[in-house]
Each structure stands twice: as C-alpha cells, then as structure tokens.
N, CA, C and O atoms as a Tinker XYZ file with bonds, in Angstrom:
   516  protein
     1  N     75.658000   40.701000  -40.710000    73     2
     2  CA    76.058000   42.022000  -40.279000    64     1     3
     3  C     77.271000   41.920000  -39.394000    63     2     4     5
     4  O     77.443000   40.973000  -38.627000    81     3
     5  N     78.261000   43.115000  -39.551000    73     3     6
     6  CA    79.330000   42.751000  -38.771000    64     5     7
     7  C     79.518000   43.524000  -37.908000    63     6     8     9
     8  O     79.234000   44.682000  -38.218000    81     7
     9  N     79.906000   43.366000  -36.873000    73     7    10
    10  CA    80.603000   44.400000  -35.842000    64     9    11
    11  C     81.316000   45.580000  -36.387000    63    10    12    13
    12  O     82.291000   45.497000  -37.133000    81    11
    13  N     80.548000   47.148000  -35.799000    73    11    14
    14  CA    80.720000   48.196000  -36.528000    64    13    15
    15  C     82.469000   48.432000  -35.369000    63    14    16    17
    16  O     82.822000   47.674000  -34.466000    81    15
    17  N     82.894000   49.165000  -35.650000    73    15    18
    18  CA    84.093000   49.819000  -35.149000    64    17    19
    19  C     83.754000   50.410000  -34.199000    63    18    20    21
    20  O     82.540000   50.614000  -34.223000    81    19
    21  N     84.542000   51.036000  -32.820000    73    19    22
    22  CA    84.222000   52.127000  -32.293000    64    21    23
    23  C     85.369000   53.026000  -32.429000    63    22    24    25
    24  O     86.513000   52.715000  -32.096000    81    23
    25  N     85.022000   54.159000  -32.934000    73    23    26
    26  CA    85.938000   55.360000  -33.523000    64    25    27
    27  C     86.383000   55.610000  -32.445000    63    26    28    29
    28  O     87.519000   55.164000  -32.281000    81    27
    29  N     85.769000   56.396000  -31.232000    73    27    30
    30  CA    86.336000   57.232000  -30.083000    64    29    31
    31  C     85.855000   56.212000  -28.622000    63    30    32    33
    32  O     84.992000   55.342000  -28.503000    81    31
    33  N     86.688000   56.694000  -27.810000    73    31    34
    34  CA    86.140000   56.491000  -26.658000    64    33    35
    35  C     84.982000   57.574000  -25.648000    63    34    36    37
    36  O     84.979000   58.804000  -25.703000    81    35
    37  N     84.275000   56.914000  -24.970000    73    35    38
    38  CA    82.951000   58.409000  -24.696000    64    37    39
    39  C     83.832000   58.687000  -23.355000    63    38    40    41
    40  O     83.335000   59.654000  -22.777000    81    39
    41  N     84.932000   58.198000  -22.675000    73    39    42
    42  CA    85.393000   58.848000  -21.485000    64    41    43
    43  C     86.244000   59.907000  -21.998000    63    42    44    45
    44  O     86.959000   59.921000  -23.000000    81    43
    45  N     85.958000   61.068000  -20.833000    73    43    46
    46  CA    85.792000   62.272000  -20.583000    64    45    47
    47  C     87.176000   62.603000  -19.225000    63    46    48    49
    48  O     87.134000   63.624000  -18.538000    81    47
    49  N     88.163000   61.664000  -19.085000    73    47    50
    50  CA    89.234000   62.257000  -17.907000    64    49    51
    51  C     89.228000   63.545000  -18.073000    63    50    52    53
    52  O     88.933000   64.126000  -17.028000    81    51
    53  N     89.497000   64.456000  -19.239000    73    51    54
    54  CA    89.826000   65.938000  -19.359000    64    53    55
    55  C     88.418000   66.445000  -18.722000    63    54    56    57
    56  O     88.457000   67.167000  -17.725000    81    55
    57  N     87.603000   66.198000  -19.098000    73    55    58
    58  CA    86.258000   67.096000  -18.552000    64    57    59
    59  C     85.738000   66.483000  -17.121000    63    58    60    61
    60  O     84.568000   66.698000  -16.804000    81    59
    61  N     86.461000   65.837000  -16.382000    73    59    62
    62  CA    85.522000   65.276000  -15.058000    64    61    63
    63  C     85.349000   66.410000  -13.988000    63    62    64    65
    64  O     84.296000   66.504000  -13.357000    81    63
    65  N     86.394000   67.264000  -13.796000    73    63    66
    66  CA    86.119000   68.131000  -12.969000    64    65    67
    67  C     85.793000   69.407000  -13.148000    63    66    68    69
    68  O     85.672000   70.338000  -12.351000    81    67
    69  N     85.605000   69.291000  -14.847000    73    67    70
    70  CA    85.493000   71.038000  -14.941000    64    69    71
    71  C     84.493000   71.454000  -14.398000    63    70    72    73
    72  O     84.301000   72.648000  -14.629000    81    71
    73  N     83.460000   70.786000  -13.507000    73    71    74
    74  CA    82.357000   72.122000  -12.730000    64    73    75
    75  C     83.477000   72.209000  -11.617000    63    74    76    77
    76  O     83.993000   73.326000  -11.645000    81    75
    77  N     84.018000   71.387000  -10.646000    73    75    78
    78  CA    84.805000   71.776000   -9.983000    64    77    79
    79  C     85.694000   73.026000  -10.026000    63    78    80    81
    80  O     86.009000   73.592000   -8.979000    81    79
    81  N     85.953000   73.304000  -10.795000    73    79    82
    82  CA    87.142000   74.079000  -11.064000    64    81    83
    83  C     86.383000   75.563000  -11.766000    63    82    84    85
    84  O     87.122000   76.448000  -12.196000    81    83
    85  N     85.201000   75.681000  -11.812000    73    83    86
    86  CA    84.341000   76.162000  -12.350000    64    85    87
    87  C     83.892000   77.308000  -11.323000    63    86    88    89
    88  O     83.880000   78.508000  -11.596000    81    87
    89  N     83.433000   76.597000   -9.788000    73    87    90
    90  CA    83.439000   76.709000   -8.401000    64    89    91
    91  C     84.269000   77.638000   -7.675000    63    90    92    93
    92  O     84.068000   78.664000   -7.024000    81    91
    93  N     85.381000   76.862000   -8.039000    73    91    94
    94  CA    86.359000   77.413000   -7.136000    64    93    95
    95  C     87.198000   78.379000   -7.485000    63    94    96    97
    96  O     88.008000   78.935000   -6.743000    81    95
    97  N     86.942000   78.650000   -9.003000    73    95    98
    98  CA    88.246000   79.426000   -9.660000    64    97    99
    99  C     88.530000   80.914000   -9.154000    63    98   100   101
   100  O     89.607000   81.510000   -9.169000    81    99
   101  N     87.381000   81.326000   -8.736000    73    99   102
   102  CA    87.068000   82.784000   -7.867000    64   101   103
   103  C     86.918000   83.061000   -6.848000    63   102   104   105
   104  O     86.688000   84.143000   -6.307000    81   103
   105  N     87.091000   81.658000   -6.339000    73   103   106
   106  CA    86.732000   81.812000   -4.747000    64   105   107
   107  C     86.828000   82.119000   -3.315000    63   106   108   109
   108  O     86.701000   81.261000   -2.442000    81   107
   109  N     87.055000   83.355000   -3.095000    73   107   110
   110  CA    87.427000   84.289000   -1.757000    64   109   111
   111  C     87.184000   83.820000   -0.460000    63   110   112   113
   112  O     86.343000   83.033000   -0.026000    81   111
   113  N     88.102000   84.467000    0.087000    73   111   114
   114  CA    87.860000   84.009000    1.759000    64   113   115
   115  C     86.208000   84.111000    2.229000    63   114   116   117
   116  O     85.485000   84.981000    1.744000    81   115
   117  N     85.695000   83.098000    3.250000    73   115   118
   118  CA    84.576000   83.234000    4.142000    64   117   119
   119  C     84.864000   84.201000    5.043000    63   118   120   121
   120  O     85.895000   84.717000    5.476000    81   119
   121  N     83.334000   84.359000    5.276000    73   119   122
   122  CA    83.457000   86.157000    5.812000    64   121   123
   123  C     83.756000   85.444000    7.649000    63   122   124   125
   124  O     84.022000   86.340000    8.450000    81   123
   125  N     83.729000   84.441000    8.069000    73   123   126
   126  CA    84.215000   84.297000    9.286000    64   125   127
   127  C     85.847000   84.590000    9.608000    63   126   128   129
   128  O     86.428000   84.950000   10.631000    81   127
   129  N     86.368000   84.220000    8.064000    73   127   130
   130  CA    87.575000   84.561000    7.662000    64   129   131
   131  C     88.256000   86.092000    7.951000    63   130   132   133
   132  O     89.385000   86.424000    8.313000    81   131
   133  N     87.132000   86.804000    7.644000    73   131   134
   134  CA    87.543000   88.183000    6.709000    64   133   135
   135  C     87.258000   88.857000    8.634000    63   134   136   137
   136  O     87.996000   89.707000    9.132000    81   135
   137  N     86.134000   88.256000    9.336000    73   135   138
   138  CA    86.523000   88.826000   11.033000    64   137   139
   139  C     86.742000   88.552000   11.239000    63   138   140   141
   140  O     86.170000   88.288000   12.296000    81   139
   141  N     88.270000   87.650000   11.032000    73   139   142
   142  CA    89.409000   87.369000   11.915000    64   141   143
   143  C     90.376000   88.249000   11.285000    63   142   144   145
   144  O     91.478000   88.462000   11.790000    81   143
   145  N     89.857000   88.944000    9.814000    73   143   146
   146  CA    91.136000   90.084000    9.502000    64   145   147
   147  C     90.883000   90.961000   10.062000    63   146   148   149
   148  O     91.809000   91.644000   10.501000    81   147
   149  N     89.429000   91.373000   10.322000    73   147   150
   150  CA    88.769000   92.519000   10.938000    64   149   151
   151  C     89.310000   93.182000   11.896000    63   150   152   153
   152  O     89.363000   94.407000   12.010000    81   151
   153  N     89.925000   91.979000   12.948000    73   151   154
   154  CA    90.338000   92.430000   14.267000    64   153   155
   155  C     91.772000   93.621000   13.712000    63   154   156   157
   156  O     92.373000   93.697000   12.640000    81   155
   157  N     91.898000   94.385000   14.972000    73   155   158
   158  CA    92.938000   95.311000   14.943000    64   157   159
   159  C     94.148000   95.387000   14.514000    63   158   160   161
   160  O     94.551000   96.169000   13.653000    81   159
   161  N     94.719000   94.655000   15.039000    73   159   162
   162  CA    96.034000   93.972000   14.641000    64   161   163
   163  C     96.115000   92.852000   13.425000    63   162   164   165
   164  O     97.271000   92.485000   13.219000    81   163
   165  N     95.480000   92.462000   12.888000    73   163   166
   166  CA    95.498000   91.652000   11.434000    64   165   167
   167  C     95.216000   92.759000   10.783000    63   166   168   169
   168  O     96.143000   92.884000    9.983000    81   167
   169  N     94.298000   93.862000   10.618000    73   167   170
   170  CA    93.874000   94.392000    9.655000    64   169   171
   171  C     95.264000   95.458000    9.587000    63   170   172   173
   172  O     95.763000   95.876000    8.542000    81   171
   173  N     95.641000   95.710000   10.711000    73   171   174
   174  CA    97.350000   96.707000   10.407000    64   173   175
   175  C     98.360000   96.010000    9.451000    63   174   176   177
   176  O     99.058000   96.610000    8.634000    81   175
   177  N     98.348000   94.638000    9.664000    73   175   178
   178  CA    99.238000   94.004000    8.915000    64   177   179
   179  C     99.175000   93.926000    7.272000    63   178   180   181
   180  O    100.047000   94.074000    6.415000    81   179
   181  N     97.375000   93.546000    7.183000    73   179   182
   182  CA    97.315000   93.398000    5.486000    64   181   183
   183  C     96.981000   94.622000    5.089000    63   182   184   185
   184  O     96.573000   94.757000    3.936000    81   183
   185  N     97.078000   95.675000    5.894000    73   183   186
   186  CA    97.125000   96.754000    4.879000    64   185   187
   187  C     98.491000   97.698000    4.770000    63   186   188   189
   188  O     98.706000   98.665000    4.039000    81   187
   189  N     99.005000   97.310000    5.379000    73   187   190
   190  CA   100.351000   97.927000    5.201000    64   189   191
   191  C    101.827000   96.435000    5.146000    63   190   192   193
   192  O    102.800000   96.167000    5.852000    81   191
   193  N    101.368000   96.002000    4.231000    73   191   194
   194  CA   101.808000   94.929000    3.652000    64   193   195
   195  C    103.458000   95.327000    2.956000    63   194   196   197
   196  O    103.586000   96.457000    2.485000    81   195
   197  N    104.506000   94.493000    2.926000    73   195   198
   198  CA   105.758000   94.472000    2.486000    64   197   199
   199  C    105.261000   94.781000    1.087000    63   198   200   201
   200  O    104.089000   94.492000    0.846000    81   199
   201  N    106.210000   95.489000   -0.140000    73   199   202
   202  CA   106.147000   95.212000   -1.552000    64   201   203
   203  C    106.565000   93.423000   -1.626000    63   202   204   205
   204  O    107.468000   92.768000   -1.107000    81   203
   205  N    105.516000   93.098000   -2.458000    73   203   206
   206  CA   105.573000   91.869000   -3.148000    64   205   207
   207  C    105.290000   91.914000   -4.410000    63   206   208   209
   208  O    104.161000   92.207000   -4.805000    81   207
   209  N    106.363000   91.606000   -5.271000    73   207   210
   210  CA   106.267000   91.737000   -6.720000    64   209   211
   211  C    105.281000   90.271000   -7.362000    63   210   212   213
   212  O    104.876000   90.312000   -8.524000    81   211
   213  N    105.069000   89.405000   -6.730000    73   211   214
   214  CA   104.615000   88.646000   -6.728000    64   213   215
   215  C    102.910000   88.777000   -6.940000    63   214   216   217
   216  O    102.471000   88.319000   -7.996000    81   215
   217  N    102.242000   89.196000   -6.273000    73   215   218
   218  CA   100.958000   90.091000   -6.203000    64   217   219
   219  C    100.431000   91.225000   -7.125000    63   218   220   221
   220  O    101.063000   92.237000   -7.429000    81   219
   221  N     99.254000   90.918000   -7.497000    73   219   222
   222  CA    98.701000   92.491000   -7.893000    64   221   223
   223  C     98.615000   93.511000   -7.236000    63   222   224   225
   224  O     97.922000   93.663000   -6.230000    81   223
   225  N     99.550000   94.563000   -7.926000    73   223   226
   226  CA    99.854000   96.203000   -7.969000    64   225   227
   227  C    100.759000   96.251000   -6.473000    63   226   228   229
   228  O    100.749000   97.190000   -5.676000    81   227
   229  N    101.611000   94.840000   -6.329000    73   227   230
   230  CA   102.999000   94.830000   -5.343000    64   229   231
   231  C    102.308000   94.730000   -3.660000    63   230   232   233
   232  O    102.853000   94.988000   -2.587000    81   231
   233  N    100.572000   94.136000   -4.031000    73   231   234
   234  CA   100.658000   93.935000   -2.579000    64   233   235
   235  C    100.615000   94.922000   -1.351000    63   234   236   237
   236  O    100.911000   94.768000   -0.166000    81   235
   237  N     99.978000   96.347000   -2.311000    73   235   238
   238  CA   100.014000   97.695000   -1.627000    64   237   239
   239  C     98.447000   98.218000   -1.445000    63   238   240   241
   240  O     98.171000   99.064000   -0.594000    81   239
   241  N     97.747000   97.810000   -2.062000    73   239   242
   242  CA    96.212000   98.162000   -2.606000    64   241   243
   243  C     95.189000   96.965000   -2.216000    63   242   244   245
   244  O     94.485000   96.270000   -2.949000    81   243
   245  N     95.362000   96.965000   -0.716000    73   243   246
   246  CA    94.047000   95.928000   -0.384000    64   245   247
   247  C     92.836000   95.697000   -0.150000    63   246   248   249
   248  O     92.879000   95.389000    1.041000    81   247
   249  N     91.677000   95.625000   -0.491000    73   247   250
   250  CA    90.608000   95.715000    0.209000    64   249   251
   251  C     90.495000   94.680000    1.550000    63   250   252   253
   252  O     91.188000   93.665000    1.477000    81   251
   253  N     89.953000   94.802000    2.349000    73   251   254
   254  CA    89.885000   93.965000    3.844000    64   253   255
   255  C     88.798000   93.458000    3.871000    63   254   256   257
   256  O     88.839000   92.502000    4.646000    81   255
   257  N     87.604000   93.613000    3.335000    73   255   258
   258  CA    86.334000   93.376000    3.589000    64   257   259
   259  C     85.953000   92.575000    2.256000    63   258   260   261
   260  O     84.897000   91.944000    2.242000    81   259
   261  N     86.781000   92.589000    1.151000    73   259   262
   262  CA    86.558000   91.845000   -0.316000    64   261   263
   263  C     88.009000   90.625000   -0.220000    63   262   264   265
   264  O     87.899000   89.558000   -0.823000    81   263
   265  N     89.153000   90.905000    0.494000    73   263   266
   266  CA    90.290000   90.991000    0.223000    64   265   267
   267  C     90.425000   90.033000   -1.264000    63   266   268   269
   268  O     90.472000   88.882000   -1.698000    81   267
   269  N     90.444000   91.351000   -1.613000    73   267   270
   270  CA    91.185000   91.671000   -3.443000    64   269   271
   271  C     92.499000   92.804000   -2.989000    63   270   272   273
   272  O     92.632000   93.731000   -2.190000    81   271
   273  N     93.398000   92.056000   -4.091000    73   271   274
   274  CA    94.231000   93.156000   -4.034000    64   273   275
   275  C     93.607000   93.769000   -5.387000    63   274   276   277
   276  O     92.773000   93.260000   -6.135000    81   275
   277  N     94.569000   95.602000   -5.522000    73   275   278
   278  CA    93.981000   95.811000   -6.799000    64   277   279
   279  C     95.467000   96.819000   -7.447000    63   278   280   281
   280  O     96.463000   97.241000   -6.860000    81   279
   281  N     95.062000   96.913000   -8.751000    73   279   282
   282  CA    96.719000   97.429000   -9.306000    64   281   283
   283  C     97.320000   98.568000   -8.823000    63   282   284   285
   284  O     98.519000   98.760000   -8.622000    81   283
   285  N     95.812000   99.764000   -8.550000    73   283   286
   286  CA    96.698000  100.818000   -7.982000    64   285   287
   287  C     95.237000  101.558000   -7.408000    63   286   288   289
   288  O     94.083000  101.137000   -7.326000    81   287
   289  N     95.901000  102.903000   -7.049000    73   287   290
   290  CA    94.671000  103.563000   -5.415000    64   289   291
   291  C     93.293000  103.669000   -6.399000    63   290   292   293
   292  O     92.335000  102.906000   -6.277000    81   291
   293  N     93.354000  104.462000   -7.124000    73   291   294
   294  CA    92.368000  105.139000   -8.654000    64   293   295
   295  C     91.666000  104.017000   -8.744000    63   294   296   297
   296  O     90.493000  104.266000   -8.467000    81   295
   297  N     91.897000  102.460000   -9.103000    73   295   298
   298  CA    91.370000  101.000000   -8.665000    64   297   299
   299  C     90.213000  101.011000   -7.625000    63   298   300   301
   300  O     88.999000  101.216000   -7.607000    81   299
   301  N     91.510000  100.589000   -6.521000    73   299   302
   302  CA    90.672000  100.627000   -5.266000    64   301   303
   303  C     89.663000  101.534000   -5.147000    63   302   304   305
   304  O     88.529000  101.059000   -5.200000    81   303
   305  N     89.778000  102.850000   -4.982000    73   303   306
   306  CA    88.498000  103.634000   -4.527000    64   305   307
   307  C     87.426000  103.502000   -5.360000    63   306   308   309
   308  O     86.382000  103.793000   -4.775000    81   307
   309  N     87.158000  102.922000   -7.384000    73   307   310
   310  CA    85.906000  102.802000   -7.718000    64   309   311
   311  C     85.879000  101.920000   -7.242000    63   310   312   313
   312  O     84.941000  102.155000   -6.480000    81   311
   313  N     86.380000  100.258000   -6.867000    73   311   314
   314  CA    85.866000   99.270000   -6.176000    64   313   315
   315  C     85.099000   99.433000   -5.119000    63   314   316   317
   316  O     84.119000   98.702000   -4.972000    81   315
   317  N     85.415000  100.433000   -4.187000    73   315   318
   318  CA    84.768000  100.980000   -2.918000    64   317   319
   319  C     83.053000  101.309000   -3.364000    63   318   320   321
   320  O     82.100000  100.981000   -2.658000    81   319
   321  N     82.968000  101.901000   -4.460000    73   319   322
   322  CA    81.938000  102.277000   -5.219000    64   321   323
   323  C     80.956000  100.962000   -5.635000    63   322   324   325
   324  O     79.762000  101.146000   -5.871000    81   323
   325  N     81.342000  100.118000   -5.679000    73   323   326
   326  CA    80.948000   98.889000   -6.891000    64   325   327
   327  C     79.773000   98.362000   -5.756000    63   326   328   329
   328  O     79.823000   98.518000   -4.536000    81   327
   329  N     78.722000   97.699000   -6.540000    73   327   330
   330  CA    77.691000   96.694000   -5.831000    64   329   331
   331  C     78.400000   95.626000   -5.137000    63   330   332   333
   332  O     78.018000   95.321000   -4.008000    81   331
   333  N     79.408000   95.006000   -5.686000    73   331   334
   334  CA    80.096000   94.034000   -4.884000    64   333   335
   335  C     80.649000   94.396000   -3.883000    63   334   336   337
   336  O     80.462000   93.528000   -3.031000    81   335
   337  N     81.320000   95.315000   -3.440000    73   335   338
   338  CA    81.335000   95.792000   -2.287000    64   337   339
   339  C     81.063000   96.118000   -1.456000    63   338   340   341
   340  O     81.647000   95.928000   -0.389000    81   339
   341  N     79.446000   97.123000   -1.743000    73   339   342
   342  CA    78.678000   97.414000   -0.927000    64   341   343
   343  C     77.789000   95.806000   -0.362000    63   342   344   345
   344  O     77.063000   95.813000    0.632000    81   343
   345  N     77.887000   95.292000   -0.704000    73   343   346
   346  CA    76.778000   93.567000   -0.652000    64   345   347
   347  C     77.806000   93.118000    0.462000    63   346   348   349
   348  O     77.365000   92.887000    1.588000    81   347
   349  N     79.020000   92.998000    0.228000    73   347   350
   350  CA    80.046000   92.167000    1.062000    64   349   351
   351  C     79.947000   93.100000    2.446000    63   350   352   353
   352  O     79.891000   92.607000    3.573000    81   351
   353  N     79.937000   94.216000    2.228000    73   351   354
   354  CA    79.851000   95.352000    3.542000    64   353   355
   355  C     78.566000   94.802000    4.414000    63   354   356   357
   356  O     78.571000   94.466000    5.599000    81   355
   357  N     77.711000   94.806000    3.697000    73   355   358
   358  CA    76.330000   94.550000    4.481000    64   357   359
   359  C     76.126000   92.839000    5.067000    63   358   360   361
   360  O     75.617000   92.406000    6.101000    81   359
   361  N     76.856000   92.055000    3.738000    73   359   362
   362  CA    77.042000   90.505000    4.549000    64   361   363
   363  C     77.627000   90.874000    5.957000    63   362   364   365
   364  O     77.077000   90.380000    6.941000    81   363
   365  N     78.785000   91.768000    6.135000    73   363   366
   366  CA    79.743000   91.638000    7.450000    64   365   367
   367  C     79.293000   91.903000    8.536000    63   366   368   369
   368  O     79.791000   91.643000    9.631000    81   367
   369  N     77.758000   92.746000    8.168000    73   367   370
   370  CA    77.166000   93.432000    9.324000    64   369   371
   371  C     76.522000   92.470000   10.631000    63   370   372   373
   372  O     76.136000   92.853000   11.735000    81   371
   373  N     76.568000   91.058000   10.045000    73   371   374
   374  CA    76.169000   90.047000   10.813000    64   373   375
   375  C     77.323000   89.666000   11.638000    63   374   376   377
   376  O     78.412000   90.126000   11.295000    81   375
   377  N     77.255000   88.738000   12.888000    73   375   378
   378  CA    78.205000   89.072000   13.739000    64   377   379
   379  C     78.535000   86.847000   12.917000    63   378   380   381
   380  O     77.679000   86.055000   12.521000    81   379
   381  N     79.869000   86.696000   13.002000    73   379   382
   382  CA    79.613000   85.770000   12.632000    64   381   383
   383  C     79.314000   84.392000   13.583000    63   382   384   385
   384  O     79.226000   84.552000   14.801000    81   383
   385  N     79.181000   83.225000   13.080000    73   383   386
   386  CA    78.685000   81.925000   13.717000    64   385   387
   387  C     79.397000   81.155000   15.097000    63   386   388   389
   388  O     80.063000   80.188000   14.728000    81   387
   389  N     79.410000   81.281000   16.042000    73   387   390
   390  CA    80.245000   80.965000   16.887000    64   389   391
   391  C     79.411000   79.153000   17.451000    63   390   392   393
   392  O     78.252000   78.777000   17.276000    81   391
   393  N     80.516000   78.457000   18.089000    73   391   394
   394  CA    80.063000   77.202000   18.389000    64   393   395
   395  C     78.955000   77.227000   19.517000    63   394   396   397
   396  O     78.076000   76.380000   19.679000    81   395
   397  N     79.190000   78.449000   20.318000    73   395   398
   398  CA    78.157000   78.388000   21.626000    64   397   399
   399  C     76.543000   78.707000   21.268000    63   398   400   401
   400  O     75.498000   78.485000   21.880000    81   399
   401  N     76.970000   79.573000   19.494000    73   399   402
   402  CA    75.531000   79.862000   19.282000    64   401   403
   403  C     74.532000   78.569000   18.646000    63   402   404   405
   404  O     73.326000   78.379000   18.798000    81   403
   405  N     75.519000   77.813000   17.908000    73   403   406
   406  CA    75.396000   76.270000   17.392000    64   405   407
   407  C     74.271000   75.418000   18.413000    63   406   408   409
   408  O     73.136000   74.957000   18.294000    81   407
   409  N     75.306000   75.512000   19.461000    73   407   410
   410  CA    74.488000   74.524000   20.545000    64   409   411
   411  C     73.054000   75.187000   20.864000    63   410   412   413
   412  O     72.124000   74.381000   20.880000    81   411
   413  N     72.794000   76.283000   21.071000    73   411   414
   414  CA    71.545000   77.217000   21.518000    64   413   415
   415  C     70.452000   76.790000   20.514000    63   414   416   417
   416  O     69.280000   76.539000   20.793000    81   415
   417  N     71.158000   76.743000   19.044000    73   415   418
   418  CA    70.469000   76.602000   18.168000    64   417   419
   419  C     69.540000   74.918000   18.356000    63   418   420   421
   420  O     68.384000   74.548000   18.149000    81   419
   421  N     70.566000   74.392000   18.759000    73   419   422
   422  CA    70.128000   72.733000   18.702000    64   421   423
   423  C     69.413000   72.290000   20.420000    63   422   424   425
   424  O     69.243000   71.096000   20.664000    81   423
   425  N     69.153000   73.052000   21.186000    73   423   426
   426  CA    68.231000   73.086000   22.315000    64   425   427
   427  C     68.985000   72.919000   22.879000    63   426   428   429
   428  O     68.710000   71.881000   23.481000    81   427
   429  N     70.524000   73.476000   23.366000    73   427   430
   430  CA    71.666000   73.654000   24.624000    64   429   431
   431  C     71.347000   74.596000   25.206000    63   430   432   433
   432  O     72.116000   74.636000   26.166000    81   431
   433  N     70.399000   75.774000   25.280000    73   431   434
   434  CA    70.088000   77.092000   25.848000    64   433   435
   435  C     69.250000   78.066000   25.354000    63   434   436   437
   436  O     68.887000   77.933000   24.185000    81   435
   437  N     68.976000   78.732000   25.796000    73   435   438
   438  CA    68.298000   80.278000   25.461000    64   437   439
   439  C     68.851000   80.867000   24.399000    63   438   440   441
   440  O     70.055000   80.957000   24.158000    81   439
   441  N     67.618000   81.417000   23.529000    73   439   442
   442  CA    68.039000   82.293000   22.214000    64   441   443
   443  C     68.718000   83.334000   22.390000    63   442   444   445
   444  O     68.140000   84.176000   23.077000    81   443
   445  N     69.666000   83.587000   22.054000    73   443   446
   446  CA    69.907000   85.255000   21.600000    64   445   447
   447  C     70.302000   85.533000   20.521000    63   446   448   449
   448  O     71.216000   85.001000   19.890000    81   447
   449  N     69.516000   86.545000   20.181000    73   447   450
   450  CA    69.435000   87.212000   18.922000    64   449   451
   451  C     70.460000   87.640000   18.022000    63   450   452   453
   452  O     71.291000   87.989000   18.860000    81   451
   453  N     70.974000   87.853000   16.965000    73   451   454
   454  CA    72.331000   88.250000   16.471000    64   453   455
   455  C     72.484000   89.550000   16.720000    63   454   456   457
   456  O     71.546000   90.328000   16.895000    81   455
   457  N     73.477000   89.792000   16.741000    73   455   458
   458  CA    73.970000   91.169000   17.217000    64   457   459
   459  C     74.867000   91.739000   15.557000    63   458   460   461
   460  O     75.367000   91.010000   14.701000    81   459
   461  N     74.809000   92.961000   15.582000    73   459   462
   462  CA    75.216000   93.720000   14.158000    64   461   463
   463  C     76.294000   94.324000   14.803000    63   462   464   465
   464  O     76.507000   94.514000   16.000000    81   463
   465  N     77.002000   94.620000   13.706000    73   463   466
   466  CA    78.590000   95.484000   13.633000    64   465   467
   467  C     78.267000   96.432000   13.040000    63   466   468   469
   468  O     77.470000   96.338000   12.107000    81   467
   469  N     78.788000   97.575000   13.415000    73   467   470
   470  CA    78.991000   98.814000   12.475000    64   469   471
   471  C     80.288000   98.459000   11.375000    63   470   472   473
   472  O     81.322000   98.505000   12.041000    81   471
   473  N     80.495000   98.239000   10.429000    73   471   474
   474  CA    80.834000   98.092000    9.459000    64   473   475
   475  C     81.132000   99.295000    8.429000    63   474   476   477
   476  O     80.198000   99.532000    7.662000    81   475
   477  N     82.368000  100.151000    8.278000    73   475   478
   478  CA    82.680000  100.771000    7.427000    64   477   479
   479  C     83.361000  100.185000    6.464000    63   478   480   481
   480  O     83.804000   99.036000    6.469000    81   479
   481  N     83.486000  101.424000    5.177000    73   479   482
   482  CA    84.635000  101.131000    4.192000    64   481   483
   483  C     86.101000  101.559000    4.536000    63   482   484   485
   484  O     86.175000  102.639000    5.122000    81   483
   485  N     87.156000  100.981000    4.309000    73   483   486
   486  CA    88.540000  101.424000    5.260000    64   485   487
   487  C     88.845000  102.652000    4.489000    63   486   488   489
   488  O     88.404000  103.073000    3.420000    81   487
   489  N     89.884000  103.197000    5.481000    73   487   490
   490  CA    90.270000  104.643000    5.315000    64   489   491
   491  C     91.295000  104.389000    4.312000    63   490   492   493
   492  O     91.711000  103.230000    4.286000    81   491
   493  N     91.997000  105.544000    3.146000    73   491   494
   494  CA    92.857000  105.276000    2.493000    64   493   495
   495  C     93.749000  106.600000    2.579000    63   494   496   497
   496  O     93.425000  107.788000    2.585000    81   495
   497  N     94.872000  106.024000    2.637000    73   495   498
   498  CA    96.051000  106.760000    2.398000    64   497   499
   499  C     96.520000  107.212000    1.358000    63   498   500   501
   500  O     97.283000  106.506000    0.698000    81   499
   501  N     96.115000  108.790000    0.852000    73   499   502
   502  CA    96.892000  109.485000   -0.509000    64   501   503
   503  C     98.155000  109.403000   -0.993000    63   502   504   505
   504  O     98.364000  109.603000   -2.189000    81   503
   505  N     98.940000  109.166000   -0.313000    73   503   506
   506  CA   100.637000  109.997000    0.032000    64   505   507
   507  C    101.479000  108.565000   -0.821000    63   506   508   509
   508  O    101.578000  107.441000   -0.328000    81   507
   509  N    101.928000  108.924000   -1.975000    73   507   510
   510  CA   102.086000  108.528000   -2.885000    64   509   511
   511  C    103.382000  108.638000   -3.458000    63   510   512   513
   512  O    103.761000  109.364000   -4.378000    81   511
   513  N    104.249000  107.477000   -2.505000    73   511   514
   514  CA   105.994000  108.085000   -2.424000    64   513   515
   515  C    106.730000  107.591000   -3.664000    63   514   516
   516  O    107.917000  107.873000   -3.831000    81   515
C-alpha cells in the first residue's frame, strides 16, 4: 500500500478569527462611556455636531444614549420608539461603576446602595434649514 496524497491543507488562516470579528462588528460604546457623554457639555457637542460627509445622514441625527447616528429626523424619532432603545434607556438608569465603589465591594468600607438617574429620551429639534 502506498502513501495516499494529501489534496488540501486542514489550516484555516482565513477563518481563525472569524468569531472575533463576529463580536465586535457591532459593537457600541460602554454605557460608562455613554455617562461621560451624558454630562452637559459633551452631550451639547455630539448633538450639534459639524456636517460630516463622512458619517451617516452628515453627522446631524444622533442618538446619545444608543450613540447611532441615523440618516435623517423621520429615522431617529421611530428609533426613539424601538425596544432597543427603550432597554439602553433603562440600562442607563444605573449610576455607573466607580473605583471607590470597587473597594467597598471587596471589604474597604460600608455598603451603599446604587443610586438611579432619571433618564430621558433627548429633545429634538424640527427646524429643518
């Protein structure tokens, strides 16, 4: 009997990371992220954003609490509507993870309890120049 051939090789370089990339392909800011847009002055900025042709619908149509941009207002407001939105609203309502609460957690101090945000959907501007 002779030594059969081997037709192919079984390595896979093209497929090693596709769960990786699988992961990440959608993957939005952390909501510790999204209350640091929260604050006053970040959230003025990304919503009244320069035109960028670069961006979907020029970088004018943001959500703050999803941050998606979206093509145009008619967009945005059913998004406002959508389960995904409302879910991300209610994630935010938690105050997020700070290092002092870390240590409390690991026997540095006394419990305290999480504290909630009032959490709306942002206001939108009609006026449509």
């Amino acid at each position: 009997m002779g030594k059969s051939k081997q037709v192919g090789s079984h390595r896979s370089s093209k497929k090693k990371h596709i769960a990786k990339t699988w992961k990440t392909k959608r993957r939005t800011k952390d909501l510790d992220q999204i209350h640091a847009d929260m604050t006053p002055g970040n959230a003025a900025k990304l919503l009244k954003q320069e035109v960028d042709y670069d961006v979907t619908g020029s970088a004018q149509n943001y959500c703050l609490h999803c941050a998606r941009y979206f093509v145009d207002l008619k967009t945005m407001k059913e998004h406002f509507k959508t389960k995904v939105h409302k879910k991300r609203l209610k994630k935010l309502r938690e105050e997020p993870y700070t290092q002092a609460e870390a240590e409390r957690a690991a026997g540095m101090g006394s419990y305290i309890p999480h504290k909630t945000i009032e959490v709306h959907t942002q206001q939108v501007e009609e006026n449509m120049d």
